[in-house]
N, C-alpha and C positions, 0 to 999 in steps of 0.2 A: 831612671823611671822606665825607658821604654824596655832598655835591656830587664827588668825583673817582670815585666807584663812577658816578653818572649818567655823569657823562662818559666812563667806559671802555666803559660799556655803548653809549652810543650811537655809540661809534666801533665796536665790534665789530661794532654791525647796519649798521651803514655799508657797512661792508667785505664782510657776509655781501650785503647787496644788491646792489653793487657786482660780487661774485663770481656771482651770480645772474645778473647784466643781461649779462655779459661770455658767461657760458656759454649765454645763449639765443641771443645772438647767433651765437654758433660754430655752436649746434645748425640756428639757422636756415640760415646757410650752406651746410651741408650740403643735397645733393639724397638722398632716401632711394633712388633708382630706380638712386642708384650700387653699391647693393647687391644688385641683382639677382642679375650676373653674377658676383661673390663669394662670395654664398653657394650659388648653382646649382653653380660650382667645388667650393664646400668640400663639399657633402653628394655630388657625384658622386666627387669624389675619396677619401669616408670608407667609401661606401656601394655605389660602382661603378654606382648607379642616375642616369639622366635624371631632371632635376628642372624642369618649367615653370611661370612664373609670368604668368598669364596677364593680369591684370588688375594687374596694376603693382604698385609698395610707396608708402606712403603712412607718414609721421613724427607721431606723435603725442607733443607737448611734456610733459616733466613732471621731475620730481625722479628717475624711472625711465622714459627715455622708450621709445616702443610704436612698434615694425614693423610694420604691416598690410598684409599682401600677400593681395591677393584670387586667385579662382580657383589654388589650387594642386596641380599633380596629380606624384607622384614615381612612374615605371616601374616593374611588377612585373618578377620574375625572366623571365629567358627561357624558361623552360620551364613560367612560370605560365599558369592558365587566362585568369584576369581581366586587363584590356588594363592596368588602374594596380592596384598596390599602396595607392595612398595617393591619394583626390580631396578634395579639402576646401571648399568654397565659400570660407571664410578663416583663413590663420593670422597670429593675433597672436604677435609677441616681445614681449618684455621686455628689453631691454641694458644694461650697465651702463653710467653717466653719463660717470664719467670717461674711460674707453677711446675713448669717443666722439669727445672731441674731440680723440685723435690720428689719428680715422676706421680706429679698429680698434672689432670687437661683440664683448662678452661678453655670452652668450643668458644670462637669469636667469630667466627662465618664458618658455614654447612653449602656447601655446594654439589649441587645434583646433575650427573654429567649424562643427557640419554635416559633418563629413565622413565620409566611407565609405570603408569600411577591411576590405580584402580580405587574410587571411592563410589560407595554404595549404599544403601539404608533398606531394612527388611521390613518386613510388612505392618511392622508397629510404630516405625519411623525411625528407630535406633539407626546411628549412624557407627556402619568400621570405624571411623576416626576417634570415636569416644572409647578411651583407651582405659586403661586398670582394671582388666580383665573383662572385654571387649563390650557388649551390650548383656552382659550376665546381670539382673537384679541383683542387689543385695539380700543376706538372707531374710532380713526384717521387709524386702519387699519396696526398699526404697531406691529410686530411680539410682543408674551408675554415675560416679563423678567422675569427670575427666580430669588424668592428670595434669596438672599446674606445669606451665612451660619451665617455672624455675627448675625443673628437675633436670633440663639438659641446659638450661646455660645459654642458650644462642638465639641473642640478639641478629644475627644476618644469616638470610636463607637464599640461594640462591637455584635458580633450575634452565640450564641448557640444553634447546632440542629434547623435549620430551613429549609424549604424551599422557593424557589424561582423561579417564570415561566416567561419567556419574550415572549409576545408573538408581531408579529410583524403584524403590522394592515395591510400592504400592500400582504401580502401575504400569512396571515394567520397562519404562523407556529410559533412553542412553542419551547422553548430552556427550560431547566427541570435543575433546580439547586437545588442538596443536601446539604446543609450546616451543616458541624460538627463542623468546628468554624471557626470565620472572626474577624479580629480585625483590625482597623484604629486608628493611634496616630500620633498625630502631638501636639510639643510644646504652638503650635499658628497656624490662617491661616496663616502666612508668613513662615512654616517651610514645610522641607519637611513632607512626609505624611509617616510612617512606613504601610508595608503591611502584613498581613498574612491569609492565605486560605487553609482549610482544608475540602474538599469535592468533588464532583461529579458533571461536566458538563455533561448531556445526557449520564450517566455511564460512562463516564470517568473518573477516579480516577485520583483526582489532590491534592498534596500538595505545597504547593508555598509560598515564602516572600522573602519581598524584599523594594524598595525602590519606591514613586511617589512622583510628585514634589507636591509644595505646595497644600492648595483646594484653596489659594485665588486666585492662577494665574488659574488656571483650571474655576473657576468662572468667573473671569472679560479677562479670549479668553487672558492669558498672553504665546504667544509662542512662541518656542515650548515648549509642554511639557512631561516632560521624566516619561519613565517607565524601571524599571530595578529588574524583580524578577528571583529567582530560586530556585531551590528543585525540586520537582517528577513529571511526568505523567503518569500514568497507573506501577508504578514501576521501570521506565526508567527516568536517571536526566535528570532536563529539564534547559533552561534557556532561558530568554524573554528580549530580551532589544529594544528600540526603543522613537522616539520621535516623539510626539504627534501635530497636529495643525489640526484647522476646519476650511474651508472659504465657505461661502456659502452652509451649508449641505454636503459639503464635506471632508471625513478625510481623511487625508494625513497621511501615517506613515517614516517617513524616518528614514535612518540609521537604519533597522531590522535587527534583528539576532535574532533567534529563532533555536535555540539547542534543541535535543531530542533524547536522547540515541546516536550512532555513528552518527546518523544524522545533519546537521547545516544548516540553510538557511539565507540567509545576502539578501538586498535590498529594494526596496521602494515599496510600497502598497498606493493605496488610493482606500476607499471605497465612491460610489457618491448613494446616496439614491433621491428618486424620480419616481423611475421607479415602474414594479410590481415586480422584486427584488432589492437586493443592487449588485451594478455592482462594480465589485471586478478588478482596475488595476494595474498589477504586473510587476516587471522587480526581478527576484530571481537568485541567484547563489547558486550551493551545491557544496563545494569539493566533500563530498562522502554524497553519500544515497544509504541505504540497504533496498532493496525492502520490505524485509521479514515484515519492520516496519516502510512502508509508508503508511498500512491503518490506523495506528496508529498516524501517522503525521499529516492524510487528517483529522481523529477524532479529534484531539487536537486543528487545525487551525479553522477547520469550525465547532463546536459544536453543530451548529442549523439544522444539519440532521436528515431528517425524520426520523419517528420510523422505517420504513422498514430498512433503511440503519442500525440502530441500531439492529435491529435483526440478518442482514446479519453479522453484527460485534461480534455476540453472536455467531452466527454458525460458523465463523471462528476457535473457541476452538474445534473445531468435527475434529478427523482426517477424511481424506476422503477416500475412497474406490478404488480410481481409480487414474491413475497415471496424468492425468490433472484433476486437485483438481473441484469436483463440490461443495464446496464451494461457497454461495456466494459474490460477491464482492460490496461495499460498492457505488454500481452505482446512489443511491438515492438523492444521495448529491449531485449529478450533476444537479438536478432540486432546488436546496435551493437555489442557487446564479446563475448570469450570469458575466462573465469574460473576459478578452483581456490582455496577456500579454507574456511576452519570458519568457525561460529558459533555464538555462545551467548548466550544473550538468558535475562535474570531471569524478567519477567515480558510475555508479550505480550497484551496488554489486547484483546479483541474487541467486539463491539457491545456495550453494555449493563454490566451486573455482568461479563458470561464474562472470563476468563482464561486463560492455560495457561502454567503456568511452566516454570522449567529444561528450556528447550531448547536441542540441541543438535546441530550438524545439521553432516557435510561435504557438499560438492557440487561438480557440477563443470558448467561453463558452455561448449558449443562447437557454435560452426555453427549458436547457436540453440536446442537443444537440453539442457537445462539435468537432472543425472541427480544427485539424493540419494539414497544406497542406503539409508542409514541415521541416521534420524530418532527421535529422543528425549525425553519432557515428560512435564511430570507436569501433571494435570488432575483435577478433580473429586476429590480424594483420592485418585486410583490412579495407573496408569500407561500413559502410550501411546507404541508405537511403532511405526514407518511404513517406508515408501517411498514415493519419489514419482519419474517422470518425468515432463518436460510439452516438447511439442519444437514449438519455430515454424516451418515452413517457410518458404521466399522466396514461396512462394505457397501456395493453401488453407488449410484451418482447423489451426488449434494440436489434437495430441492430447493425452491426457492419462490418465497410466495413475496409480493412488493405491491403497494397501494400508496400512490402520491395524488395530492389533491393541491394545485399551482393554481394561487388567484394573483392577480394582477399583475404580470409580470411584462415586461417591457417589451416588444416587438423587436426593437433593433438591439436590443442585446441579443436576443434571442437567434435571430440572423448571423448577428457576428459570429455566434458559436457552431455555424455550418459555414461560415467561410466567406459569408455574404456582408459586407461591409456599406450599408448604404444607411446618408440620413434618414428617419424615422421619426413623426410627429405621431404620438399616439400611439394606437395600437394594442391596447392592454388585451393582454393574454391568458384562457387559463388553457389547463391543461390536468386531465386525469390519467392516471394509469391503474388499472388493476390486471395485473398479470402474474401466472404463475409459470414457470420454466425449472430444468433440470441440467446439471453437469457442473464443470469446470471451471471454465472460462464464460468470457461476455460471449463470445461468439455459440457456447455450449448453449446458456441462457436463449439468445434472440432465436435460437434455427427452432428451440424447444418451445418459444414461449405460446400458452393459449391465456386469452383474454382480451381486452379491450383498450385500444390507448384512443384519446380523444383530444384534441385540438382545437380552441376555437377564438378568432382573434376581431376582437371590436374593429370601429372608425378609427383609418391612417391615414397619414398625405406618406407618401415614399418619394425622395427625390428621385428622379432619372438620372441616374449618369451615364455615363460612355459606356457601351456596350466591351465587354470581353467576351468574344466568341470563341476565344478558348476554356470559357465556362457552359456547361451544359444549362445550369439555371438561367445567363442571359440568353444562349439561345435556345431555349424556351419560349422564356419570357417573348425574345423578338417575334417569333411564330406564333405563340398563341395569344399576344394583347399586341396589336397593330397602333396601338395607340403613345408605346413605347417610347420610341424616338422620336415622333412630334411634340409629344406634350413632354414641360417640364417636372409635371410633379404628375402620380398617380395617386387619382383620392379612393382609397380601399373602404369599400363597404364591410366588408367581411368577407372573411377566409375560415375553413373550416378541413379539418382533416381529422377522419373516423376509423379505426383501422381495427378490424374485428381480424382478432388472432387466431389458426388453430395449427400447433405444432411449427412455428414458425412460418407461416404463409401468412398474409394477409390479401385476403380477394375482396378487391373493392367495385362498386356496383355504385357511381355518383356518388360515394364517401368523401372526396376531395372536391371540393370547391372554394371558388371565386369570384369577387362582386366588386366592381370598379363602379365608378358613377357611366360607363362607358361600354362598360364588357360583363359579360359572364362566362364564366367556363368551370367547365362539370369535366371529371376524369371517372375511366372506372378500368381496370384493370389488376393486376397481383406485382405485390412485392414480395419476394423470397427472401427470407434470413437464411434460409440453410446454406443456401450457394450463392449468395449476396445479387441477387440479376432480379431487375423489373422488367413492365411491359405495361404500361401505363398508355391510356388514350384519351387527348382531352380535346373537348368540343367549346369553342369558343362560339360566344352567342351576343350581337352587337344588341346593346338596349332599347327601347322603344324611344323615338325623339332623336337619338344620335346621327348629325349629317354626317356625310360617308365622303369623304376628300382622299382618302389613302389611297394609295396605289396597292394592295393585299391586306386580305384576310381570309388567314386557313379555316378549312372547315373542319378538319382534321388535324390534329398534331400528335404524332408517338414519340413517346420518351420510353427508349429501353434499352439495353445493357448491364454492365456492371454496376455495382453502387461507385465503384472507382471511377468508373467513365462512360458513363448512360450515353448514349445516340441521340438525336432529335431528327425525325423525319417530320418531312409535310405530305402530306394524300394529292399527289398529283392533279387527279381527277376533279376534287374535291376542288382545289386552289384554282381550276380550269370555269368551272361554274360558278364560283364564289365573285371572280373575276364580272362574269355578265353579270351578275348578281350587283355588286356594289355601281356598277358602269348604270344599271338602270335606276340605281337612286341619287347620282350624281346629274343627272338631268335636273332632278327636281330639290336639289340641295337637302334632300333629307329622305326618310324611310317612305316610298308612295305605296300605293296598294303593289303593286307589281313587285317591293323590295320586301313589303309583309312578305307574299306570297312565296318569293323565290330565298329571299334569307334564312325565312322560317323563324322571323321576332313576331309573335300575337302583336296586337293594337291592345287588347285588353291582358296587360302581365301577367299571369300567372303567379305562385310561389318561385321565389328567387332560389340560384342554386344552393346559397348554404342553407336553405331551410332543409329543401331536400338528402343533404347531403348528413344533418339532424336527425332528419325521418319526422321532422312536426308534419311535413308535409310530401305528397305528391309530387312525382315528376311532372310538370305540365304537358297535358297533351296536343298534338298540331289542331284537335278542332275546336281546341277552346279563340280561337281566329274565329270571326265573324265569317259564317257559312258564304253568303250566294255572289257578293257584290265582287270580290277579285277571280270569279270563275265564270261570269257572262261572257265577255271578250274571248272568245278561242285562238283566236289569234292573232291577240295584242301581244305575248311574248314574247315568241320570234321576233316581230317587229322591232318590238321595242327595245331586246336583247341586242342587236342589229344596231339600233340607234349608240345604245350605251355604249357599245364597243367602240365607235365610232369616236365617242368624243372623249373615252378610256385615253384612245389613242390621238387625240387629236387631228383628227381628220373631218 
């Protein structure tokens, strides 16, 4: 038994050698260079395009043997820009064995070694790639059909190190594709299609594979038809799914999801060509988007932005100098397409902690000019809502007009988002903006902007914590409210900041104010957005009733510098006087006529500083103080000055 199993085996490899030796022979026989003018036939006859082979075909042996035909370039359409559609330094085939030796090829992989690959569409949307006699109508006037892939046979395409430029006839622009490798397989046209992509959209670094539906349903308009890849963009996983259909020049994408780093966008898209761009409409939802890696997203979805936006995308890696990043931003893309659609995003994460949730926003995208009437979110516990226009011209700066209207929004959120991390009981907040600016970047915007931002924050208790005097705001704080480090909590009457815009400046005149149950203090001086530096002066003003036990209080306090690292001075002079000043109300445990006179707090208050700083009212003036009775004594001050310093110092 074992002995006739040897022996059948070794007849079968006999025979398989034997079939081996017979079919190298055959294959050798063959000259491959007979294939030139066959396959030049078969692809002009499928494709209506010129096909040269310039560098001959070359037979490489094997159990699948390989076509190598060097130099190959196939004719663009007649009415294309570019002189070839298709140059390759070389394409490899794959054939199958047996057809061979009746010297017929069946293609089983297409391999594209180097090549550059120019696809285009003219101003009526015809595409180069619709082949059988290129975007020519029919005589009857009926649109061209493309030829059916059955006509070459090949299931696997593959493409090594090439490039690729789409340029779009309606509008002129180029999409720039680097390829480091691309591979399509499918069993059959009736299988699915395997994908994989390894290269560069407009710099943007893409790896991807994955899964499309067959090419025969994709050929004969079988929909929908699905797409489903994933792997990287720019280093951040990505993932693409969606299904595909065209009616009338028009694609539809539904059921999208498109994943990119923490980000996800889900909904429906159709793109309608015809116009002089492709008008893009949208209905999208995001649970969450992170700002930080939305120019990255806007890169990813719309590839076909201009070089400029591509620069601005380059200079993004530059840190920036200035605390509104002049950077610029990726505004170019807004003239690549025109759009119409909603969104609604969960939460969009900004630098830091910040957030701003349930937003909800339509818009409308055209000529560049991008118009949100109506803008919707909630933030900081309250609510905001907006407009906004921002329009790019073909040429000069982007303008930019922006109206937010913030009711009740939280105080210590609102702190945390400058840096200021202190408990917060109360506080509600609003805040308006109407401002209009021009340029690039945030920094272009703020040095440009004219108009009005306003600030104004109800009853707080703020804890006191430990001072950091490597913060410019506590010391501040410790200079201009004396009340700081003794007391545990500060109870805020209201706070109010008015900031009248023109071209970036804002010159403030008592616009900034503050109301403790204990203090007031009025600022007035300029903040520069163009070159980021203030010079702010603020006048701390003890309240009527308040016993004076501190050892200081300025009369004066400057804050200026950079926005990076503002200064705080005290007025020498100023803390020299203030000094007898508080020394002469510590005699009598609280404000006497002598601490009216010399502090400069009326007995009858006046309007408090954030009214003024509103403009409801008046700055109060020194003779609203009862005229004659702290001005009989001529010289009770000295004296009394004299006294208070005395027990200032314990003496």
């Amino acid at each position: 038994m074992r002995r006739t199993s040897l022996i059948i085996l070794a007849t079968a490899g006999g025979l398989v050698a034997l079939l081996l030796i017979a079919v190298a022979i055959a294959i050798w026989r063959v000259d491959p260079n007979d294939f030139v003018a066959p396959i030049q036939a078969r692809i002009k006859e499928a494709t209506g395009r010129d096909v040269a082979i310039r560098g001959g075909v070359d037979l490489k042996l094997s159990l699948t043997p390989k076509l190598v035909a060097r130099d190959v370039t196939v004719a663009n359409a007649a009415w294309g820009t570019a002189p070839q559609m298709l140059a390759a330094k070389q394409v490899e085939i794959e054939v199958a064995l047996v057809p061979l030796l009746s010297k017929r090829f069946e293609v089983i992989r297409l391999d594209l070694v180097e090549p550059t690959i120019a696809l285009e569409t003219d101003r009526q949307g015809h595409g180069n790639w619709e082949f059988g006699g290129g975007a020519t109508p029919s005589p009857t006037g009926a649109q061209p059909v493309a030829a059916s892939p059955a006509a070459f046979g090949v299931g696997n395409v593959a493409v090594t190190r090439g490039t690729l430029t789409y340029r779009d006839g309606k509008s002129g622009q180029i999409t720039r594709v680097a390829i480091d490798g691309l591979a399509l397989s499918a069993r059959n046209a009736q299988s699915p299609v395997n994908a994989e992509f390894r290269g560069t959209i407009d710099n943007v670094a893409i790896s991807l594979t994955g899964n499309l539906g067959p090419l025969e349903s994709l050929v004969q308009r079988k929909w929908p038809y699905p797409v489903a890849l994933s792997g990287e963009i720019e280093g951040q996983k990505a993932n693409v799914a969606a299904k595909l259909r065209m009616e009338q020049g028009i694609v539809h994408v539904d059921d999208l999801t498109l994943a990119l780093g923490p980000n996800t966008l889900t909904g429906t898209l159709t793109v309608t060509t015809g116009g002089a761009r492709p008008l893009y409409t949208l209905k999208l939802t995001a649970p969450v988007l992170v700002l930080s890696d939305a120019p990255l997203a806007v890169a990813a979805v719309a590839p076909a932005a201009t070089t400029v936006a591509n620069k601005a995308a380059t200079a993004t890696s530059q840190p920036s100098r200035y605390v509104f990043s002049d950077r610029p931003l990726p505004l170019a893309v807004l003239r690549s397409i025109d759009a119409v659609g909603d969104v609604s995003i969960g939460r969009l994460k900004l630098d830091g902690p910040r957030e701003i949730t349930g937003i909800e926003a339509s818009f409308t995208l055209k000529d560049g000019r991008l118009d949100a009437p109506k803008v919707k979110a909630a933030a900081s516990g309250g609510t905001l809502d907006g407009r906004v226009t921002l329009d790019v011209p073909a040429t000069g700066s982007p303008a930019l007009v922006l109206f937010v209207d913030g009711r009740n929004l939280d105080l210590g959120t609102e702190l945390a988002l400058l840096g200021i991390n202190r408990d917060v009981r109360g506080g509600k907040t609003a805040v308006k903006v109407d401002a209009r600016a021009r340029g690039a970047s945030l920094h272009d915007w703020m040095s440009t902007a004219n108009g009005h931002v306003t600030v104004v924050v109800g009853p707080a208790t703020m804890a006191n914590t430990k001072l950091d005097l490597d913060s410019a705001i506590d010391r501040l704080s410790k200079a201009a409210n004396p009340f700081r480090e003794k007391d545990p909590t500060t109870e805020i009457k209201c706070a109010v900041a008015k900031l009248p815009l023109t071209d970036g400046i804002a010159r403030i005149d008592r616009s900034l104010a503050l109301e403790t149950q204990k203090i007031g203090v009025s600022s007035s001086g300029t903040l520069d957005f163009r070159n980021e530096t203030l010079d702010l002066t603020f006048k701390p003003q003890l309240r009527e009733g308040i016993a004076i036990d501190i050892p200081q209080v300025a009369e004066l306090v400057r804050l200026r510098g950079t926005f990076r690292k503002p200064e705080v001075t005290v007025d020498a002079m100023a803390s020299v006087t203030t000094i007898a000043r508080i020394g002469a109300a510590v005699g009598t445990g609280g404000i006497s006529e002598l601490g009216v006179a010399l502090i400069g707090v009326p007995k009858r208050m006046g309007p408090g500083p954030c009214a003024v700083a509103l403009g409801t009212a008046a700055e109060p003036r020194g003779d609203s103080a009862p005229p004659a009775t702290a001005a009989a004594p001529a010289a009770a001050p000295a004296e009394a000055i004299g006294k208070a310093l005395g027990k200032l110092f314990s003496r």
